[in-house]
N, C-alpha and C positions, 0 to 999 in steps of 0.2 A: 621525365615523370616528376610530381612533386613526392612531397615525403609521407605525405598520406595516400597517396596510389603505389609508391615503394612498399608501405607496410601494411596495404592491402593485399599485395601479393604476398607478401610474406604470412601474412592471416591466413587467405585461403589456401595454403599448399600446405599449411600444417592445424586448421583449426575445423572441428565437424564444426559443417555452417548451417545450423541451427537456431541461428541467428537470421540467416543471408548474411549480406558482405553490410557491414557498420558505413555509414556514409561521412563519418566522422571519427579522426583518430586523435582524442586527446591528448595532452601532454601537460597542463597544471593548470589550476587555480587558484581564485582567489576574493572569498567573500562570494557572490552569487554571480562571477565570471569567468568563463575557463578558456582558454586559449589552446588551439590543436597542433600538430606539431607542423603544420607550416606556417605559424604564428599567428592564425588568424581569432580573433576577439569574440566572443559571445557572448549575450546575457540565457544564462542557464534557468529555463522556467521548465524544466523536467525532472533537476534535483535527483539523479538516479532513481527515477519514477519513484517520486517522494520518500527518499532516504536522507538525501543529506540537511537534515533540518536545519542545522547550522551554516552552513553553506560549505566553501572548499577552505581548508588551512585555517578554519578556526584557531583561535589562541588557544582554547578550553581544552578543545580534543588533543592539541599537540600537544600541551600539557601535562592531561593524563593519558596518555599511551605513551609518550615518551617515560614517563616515570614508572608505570607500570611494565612494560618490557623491561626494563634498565632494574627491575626488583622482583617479578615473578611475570614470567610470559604465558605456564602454562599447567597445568598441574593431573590434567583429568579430572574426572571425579569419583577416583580411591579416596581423594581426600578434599576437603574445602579449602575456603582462602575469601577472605574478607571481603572484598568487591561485589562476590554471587551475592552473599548474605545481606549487606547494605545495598543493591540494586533491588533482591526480593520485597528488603523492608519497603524500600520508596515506592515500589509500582503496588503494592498491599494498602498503603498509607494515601497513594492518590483515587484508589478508586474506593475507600472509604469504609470497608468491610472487611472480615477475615476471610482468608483463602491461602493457597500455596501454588509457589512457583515451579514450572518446569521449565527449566533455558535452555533453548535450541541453538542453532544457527541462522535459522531461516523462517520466512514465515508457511513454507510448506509443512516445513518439518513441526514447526506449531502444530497446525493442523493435523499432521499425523498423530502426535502428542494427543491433542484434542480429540481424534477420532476411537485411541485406544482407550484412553477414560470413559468415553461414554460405553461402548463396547458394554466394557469390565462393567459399569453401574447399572446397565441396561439391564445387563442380562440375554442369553440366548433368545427367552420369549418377545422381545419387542428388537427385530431384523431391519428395520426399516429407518432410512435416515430422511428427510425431509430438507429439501435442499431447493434453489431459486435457478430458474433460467438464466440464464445471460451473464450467474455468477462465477468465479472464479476463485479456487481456495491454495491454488498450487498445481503443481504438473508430477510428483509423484505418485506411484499408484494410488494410494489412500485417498489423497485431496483431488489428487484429479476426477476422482471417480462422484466426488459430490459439486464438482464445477458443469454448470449448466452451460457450457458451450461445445456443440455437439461436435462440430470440424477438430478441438483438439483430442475429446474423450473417445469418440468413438473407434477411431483403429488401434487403440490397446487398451480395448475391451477382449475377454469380461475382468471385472475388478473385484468382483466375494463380496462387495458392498453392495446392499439394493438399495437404491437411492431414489423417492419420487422428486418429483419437480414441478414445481410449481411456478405461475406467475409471480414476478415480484412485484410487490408491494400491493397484491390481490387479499385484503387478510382473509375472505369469506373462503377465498380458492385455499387459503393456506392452512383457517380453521378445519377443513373439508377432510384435509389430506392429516392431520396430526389425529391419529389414532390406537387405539392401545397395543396397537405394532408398531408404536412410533418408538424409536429409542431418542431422539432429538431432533432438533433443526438447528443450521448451521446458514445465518443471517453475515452478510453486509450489509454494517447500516446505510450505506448505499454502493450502488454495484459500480466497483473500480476501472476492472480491465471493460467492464461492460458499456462504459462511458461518463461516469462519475454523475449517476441518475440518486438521485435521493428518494429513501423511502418517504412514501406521503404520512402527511402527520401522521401519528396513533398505529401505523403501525409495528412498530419494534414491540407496543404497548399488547395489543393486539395479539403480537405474537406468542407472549410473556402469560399473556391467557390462557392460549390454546395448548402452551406445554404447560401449564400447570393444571388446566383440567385433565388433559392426556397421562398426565404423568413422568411427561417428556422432560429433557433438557433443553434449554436454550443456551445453544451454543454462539458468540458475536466475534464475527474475525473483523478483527480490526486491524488487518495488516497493513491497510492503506490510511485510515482514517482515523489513526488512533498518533497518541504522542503529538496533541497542541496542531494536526494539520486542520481542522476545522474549528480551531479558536476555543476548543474546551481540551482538557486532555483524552478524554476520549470520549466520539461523538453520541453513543447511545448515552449519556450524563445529561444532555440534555432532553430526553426523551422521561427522564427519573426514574428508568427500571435498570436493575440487576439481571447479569446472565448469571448460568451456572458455570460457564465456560468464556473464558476468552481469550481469545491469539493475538499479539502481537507482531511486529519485527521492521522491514524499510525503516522507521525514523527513528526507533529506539536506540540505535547503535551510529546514529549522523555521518554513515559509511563504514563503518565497521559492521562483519558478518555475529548475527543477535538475533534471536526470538526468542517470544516467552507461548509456554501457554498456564494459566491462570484458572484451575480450579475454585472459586468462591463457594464459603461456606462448607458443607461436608462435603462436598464436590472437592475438596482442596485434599482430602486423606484417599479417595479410590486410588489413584495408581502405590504402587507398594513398591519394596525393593524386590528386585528383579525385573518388573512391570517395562522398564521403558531406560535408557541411557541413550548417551552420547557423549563421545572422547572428547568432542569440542564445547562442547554445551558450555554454557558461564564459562569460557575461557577468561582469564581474568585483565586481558586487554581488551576485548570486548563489552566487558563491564565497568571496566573504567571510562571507556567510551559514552555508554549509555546511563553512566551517576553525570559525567561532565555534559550532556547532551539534558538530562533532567533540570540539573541544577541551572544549568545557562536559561533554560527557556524560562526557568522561575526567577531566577535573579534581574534578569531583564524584561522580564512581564511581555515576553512573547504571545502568550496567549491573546492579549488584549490588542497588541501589534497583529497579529496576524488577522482575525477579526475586521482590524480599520481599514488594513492594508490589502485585504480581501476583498473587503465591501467596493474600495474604491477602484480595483480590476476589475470587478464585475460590473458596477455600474458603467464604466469608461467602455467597455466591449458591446455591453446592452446597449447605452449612446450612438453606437456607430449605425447608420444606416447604409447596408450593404446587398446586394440581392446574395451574398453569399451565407449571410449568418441568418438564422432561425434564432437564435437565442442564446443566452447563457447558463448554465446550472450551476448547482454543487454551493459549497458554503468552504468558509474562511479559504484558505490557500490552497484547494484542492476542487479544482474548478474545468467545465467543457465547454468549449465557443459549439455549439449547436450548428452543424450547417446545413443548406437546403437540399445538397445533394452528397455525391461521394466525392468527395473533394478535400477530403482530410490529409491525404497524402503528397495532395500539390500542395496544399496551405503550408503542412512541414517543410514542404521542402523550400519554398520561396519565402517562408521566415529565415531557415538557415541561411542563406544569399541572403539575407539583410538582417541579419547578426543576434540571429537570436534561435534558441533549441526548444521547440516544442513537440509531444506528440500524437501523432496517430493516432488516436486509444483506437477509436472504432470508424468505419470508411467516413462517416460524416460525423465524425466530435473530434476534434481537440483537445486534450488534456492539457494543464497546465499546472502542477504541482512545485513551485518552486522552493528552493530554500525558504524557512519560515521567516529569516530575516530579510527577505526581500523590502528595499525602501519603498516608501513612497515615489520617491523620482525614477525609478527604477521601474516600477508600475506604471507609471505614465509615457515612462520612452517607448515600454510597450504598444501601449496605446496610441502613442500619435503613430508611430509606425505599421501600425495592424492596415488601415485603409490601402498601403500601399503594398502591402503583402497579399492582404486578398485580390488587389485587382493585379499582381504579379500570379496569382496564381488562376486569376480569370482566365488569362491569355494562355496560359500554359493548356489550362481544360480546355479550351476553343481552340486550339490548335492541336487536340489529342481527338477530340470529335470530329475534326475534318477532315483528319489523316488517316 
């Protein structure tokens, strides 16, 4: 047996597989390469489904977490410690407005954070949450219950949230449904696990409308798309509207466990003390993570990288003529090869066989989120090798249909 079928078994005999069984068992990296533990080489274009911004063994991150353990690891929050407080100012300071932090661990737990604010501001009278198909906000009760995929929500139903659902990116379908029972709506600016689909122009704008005719909040999880993965720091900035709410978490911590959620404006004072904690919240390794994950991507003018570097995967993937690919989507480093049928699962798998980790999102998209420092040459090894992955996984489909 090799060493990743050894600790395979060793997975499933002690791990709920709620996962399935991982078809890959890592062991280190380095820069946007990781190697498994029977030594075999990858280029990492999945980035812990767009967490590790930085890539694996940054300088930056070891840096500050090696210093930060080594001086306060942990504290709760009976009391502060500097790191929450300078991570608050800087995510405050990049989206341009006043508001206040709430630091989570995760981006579900965001979203829960986000679901109790609105609650609380709403009021009893407006019960109703306004939420998009195909989106996803988390798997705990709270967020699961406004994720528009019905195979995960539906058997742990009911959830005390009434949540409608709407088409995305329908704004006339979404104006319809935002009503003076609306307490908010809770927008991807483009839908993540759903296939990395972008809202069509105007409407985040759109959106931004119908809660302020309604009297609603608009709520923006930016769990996916937020933190420089689409070339801005966070992607509703270039739309030029303000939520009243926004989640964080994946890139803000470049692997370290982090979320925020981000009341702006008097949205920033509803939650109170007793309202909402967490033992881990702004731990202060995970904040040193996510100043050294800020600061890197402005120091090295990542944003502007990832944009070029973006453009040039996308165009390279569009280039290819293939009866397998329909298209490309998505903007800066947070992008799906489009394909003609359900064949997402063999394309993963016959990229891994030739050295590279992409994934699944949905049976016919591929996702691809890599580290935001992914190079140019690094994007084109992609590329020349894609033609030979799809037609490895041609054969693989043509030999599943005949079996």
């Amino acid at each position: 047996m090799s060493a990743t079928e050894l600790l395979q078994d060793r997975y499933g005999a002690v791990m709920m597989l709620t996962y399935g069984m991982p078809p890959v068992a890592l062991a280190s990296g380095t820069g946007c390469t990781v190697l498994d533990v029977d030594g075999n080489s990858y280029l990492d274009l999945i980035g812990g489904i767009a967490v590790s911004s930085l890539g694996h063994a940054h300088p930056a991150i070891i840096e500050a977490v090696s210093r930060q353990v080594a001086t306060l690891a942990h504290t709760s929050n009976l009391f502060l410690h500097q790191r929450q407080v300078e991570l608050a100012e800087r995510l405050i300071g990049l989206l341009g407005t006043d508001g206040r932090v709430f630091l989570a661990n995760s981006g579900t737990e965001a979203n829960e954070a986000a679901l109790k604010l609105v609650r609380k501001a709403a009021g009893p009278g407006r019960p109703v949450i306004v939420a998009a198909e195909h989106s996803f906000h988390g798997r705990t009760m709270g967020a699961l219950s406004l994720t528009g995929k019905s195979s995960i929500r539906e058997p742990f139903q009911p959830f005390g949230v009434e949540v409608r659902f709407v088409p995305y990116g329908d704004a006339a379908a979404l104006a319809a449904a935002v009503g003076m029972d609306c307490a908010a709506v809770f927008l991807e600016p483009a839908l993540g696990e759903g296939g990395v689909v972008p809202a069509p122009a105007g409407y985040l704008k759109a959106a931004r409308t119908a809660c302020d005719e309604a009297g609603a909040l608009l709520v923006l999880d930016e769990i996916q798309s937020g933190i420089g993965r689409t070339g801005e720091w966070f992607a509703h900035q270039r739309e030029g509207i303000v939520p009243d709410v926004l989640t964080l978490a994946k890139g803000l911590g470049g692997g370290l466990p982090i979320g925020a959620c981000i009341g702006l404006g008097r949205y920033g004072s509803v939650l109170e003390k007793g309202d909402h904690g967490s033992t881990f919240g702004g731990n202060p390794v995970a904040c040193a993570a996510a100043l050294a994950v800020l600061d890197t991507i402005e120091r090295d003018g990542l944003l502007a990288h990832v944009s070029t570097v973006g453009a040039q995967l996308a165009a390279g993937i569009e280039g290819i003529s293939h009866p397998l690919v329909a298209g490309v989507r998505g903007s800066g480093l947070w992008l799906a090869i489009a394909l003609t049928g359900v064949a997402a699962t063999a394309v993963a798998a016959t990229a891994q066989r030739h050295g590279f980790l992409v994934n699944a999102v949905q049976p016919n998209a591929v996702r691809i989120a890599p580290p935001l420092i992914l190079s140019a040459a690094e994007a084109d090894d992609f590329i020349a090798a894609l033609p030979a992955i799809l037609d490895a996984a041609s054969v693989v489909l043509a030999g599943q249909e005949t079996s």
